[in-house]
VOPAGU-2260 file (C-alpha; in pm, 1 decimal, decimal comma):
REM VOPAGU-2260
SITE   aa  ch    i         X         Y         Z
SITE  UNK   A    0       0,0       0,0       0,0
SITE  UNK   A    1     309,6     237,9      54,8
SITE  UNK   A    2     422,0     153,3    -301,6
SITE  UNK   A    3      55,3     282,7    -447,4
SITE  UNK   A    4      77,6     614,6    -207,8
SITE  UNK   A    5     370,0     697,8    -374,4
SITE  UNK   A    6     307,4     666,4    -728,6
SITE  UNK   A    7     -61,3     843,2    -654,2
SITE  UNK   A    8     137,3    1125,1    -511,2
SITE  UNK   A    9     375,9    1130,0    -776,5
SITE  UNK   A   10     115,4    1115,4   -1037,9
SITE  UNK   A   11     -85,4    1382,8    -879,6
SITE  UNK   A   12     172,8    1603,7    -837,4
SITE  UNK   A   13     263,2    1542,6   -1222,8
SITE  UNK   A   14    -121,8    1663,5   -1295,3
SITE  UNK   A   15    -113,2    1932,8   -1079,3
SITE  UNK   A   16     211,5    2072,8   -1246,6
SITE  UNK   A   17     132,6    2034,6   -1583,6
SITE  UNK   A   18    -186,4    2142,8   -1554,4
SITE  UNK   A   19    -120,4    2466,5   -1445,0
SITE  UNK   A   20     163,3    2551,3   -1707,9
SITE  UNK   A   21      28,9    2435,5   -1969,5
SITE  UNK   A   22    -344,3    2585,9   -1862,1
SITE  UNK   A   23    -186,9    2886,4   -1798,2
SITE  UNK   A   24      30,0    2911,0   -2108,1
SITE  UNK   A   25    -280,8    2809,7   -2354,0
SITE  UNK   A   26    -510,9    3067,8   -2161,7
SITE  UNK   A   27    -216,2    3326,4   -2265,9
SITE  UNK   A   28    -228,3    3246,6   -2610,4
SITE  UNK   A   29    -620,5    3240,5   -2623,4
SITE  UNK   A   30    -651,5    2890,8   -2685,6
SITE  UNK   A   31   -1001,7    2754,2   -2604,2
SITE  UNK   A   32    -873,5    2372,1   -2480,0
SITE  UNK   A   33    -720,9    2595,2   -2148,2
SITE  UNK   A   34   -1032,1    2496,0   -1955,1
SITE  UNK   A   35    -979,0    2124,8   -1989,2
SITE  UNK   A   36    -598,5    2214,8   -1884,5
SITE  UNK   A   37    -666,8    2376,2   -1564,9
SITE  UNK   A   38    -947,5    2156,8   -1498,3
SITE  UNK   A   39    -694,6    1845,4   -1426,2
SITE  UNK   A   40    -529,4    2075,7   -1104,6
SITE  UNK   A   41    -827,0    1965,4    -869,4
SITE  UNK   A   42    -809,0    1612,5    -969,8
SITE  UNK   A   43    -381,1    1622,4    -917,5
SITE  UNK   A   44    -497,0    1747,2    -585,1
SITE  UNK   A   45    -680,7    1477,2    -522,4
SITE  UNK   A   46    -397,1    1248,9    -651,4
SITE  UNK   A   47    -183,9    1416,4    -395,8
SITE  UNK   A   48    -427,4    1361,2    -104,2
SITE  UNK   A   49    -527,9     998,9    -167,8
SITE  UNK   A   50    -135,4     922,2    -204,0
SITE  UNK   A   51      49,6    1104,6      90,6
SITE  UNK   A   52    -307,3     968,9     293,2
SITE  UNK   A   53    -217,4     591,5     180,5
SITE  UNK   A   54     136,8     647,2     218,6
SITE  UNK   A   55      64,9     731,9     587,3
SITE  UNK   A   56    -204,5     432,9     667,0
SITE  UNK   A   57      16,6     223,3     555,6
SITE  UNK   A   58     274,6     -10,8     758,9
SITE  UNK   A   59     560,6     -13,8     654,9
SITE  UNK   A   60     777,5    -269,5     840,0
């Protein structure tokens, strides 16, 4: 379960990122798909909290 906390984490913080620079750098240059950009943020948020929440459930021995 530790293993899966960190790769949610991981990928969540990869969504997060690239959602916001690419959003943000469509939105600049007035392209329409920016919206579907900065919509994956929330959902790399919840990446992040489902992974560092596993990562801390779990027992690691």
């Amino acid at each position: 379960m530790h293993k899966l906390g960190v790769i949610t984490t991981l990928l969540g913080l990869i969504l997060s990122v690239v959602g916001l620079v690419v959003g943000f750098w469509k939105m600049l240059n007035g392209s329409a798909s920016a919206e579907v950009w900065i919509s994956l943020v929330p959902l790399g948020f919840v990446g992040l909290l489902l992974g560092v929440t596993l990562t801390q459930l779990s027992n690691r021995q």
